[in-house]
C-alpha positions as CSV (number, residue, x, y, z in Angstrom):
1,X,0.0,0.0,0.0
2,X,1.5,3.5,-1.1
3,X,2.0,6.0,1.6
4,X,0.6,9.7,0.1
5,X,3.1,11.7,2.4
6,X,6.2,9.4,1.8
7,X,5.4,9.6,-1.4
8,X,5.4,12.9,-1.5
9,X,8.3,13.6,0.0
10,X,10.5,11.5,-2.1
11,X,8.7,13.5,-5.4
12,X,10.2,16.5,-3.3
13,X,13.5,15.2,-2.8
14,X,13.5,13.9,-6.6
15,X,12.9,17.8,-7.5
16,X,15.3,19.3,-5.0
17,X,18.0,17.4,-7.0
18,X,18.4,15.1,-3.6
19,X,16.7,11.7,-4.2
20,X,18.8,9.7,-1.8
21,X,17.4,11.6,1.0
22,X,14.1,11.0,1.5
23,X,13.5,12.0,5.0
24,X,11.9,15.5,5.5
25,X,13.9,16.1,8.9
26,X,17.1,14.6,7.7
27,X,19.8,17.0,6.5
28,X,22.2,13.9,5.9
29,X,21.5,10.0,5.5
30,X,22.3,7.6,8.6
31,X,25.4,6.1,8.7
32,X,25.5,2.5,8.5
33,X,26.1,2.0,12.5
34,X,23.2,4.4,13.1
35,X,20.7,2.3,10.7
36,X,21.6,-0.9,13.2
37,X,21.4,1.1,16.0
38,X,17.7,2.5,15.4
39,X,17.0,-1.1,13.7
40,X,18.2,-2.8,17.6
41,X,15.9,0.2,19.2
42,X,13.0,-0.9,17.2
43,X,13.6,-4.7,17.2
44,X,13.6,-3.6,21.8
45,X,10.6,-1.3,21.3
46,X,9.0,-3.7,19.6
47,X,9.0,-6.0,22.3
48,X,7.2,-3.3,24.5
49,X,10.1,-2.9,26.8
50,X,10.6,1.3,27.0
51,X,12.3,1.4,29.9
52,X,15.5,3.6,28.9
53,X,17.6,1.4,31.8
54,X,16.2,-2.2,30.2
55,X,16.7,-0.8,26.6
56,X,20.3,0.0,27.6
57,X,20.7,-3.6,28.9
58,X,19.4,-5.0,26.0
59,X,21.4,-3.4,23.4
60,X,24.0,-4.6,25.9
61,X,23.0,-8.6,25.9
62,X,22.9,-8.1,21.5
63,X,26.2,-6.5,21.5
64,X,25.1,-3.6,19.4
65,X,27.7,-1.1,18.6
66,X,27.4,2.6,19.7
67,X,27.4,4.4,16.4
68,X,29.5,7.6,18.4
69,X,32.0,5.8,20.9
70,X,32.0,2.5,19.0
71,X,31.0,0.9,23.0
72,X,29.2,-1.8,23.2
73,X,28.9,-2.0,27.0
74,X,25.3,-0.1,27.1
75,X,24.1,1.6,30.1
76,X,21.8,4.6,30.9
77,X,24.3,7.6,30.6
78,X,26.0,6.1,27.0
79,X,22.1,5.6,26.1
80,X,21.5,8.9,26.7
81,X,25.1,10.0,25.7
82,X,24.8,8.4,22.3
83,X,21.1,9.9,21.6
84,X,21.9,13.6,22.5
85,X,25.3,13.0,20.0
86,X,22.9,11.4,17.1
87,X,20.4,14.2,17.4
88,X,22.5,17.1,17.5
89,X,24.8,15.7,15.0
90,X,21.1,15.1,12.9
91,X,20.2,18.9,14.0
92,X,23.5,19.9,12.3
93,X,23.0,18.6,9.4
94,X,19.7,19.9,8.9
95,X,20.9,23.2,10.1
96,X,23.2,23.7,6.8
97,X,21.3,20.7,4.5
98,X,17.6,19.9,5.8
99,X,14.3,21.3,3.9
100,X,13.1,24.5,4.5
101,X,16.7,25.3,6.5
């Protein structure tokens, strides 16, 4: 089933010259370690489990790989560490690159 707004967006990006990015509020495509790391997140969300403590210990147990330090010993404060890094990192990028920036 075709999503309108997706859709839309990547029409967008086509015409922007900038069809690999087809995230609105991306300035800059993931990296290859960030694409496992949200894939883990989801795969843990997925199981209901939101807990930021438990989701740290599960991306612990799979041996996911920090996409910033490279860690893989996961605990609340690189959780958090890691997401603030992403994010501002993402808000850079957008900053100079993103739509409507």
């Amino acid at each position: 089933m075709s999503d309108a707004f997706k859709d839309r967006l990547s029409e967008r990006a086509r015409e922007t010259g900038r069809p690999a990015l087809g995230n609105q509020c991306r300035g800059r495509p993931l990296t290859p370690a960030e694409d496992a790391f949200a894939d883990a997140l989801m795969a843990i969300y997925g199981t209901g489990q939101h807990d930021f403590t438990a989701v740290a210990a599960l991306l612990a147990e799979r041996a996911v790989v920090a996409p910033i330090s490279g860690r893989t010993d996961w605990d609340l404060a690189l959780l958090e560490a890691e997401l603030k890094a992403i994010n501002a990192d993402l808000d850079a990028a957008y900053a100079e690159a993103g739509y409507g920036a």
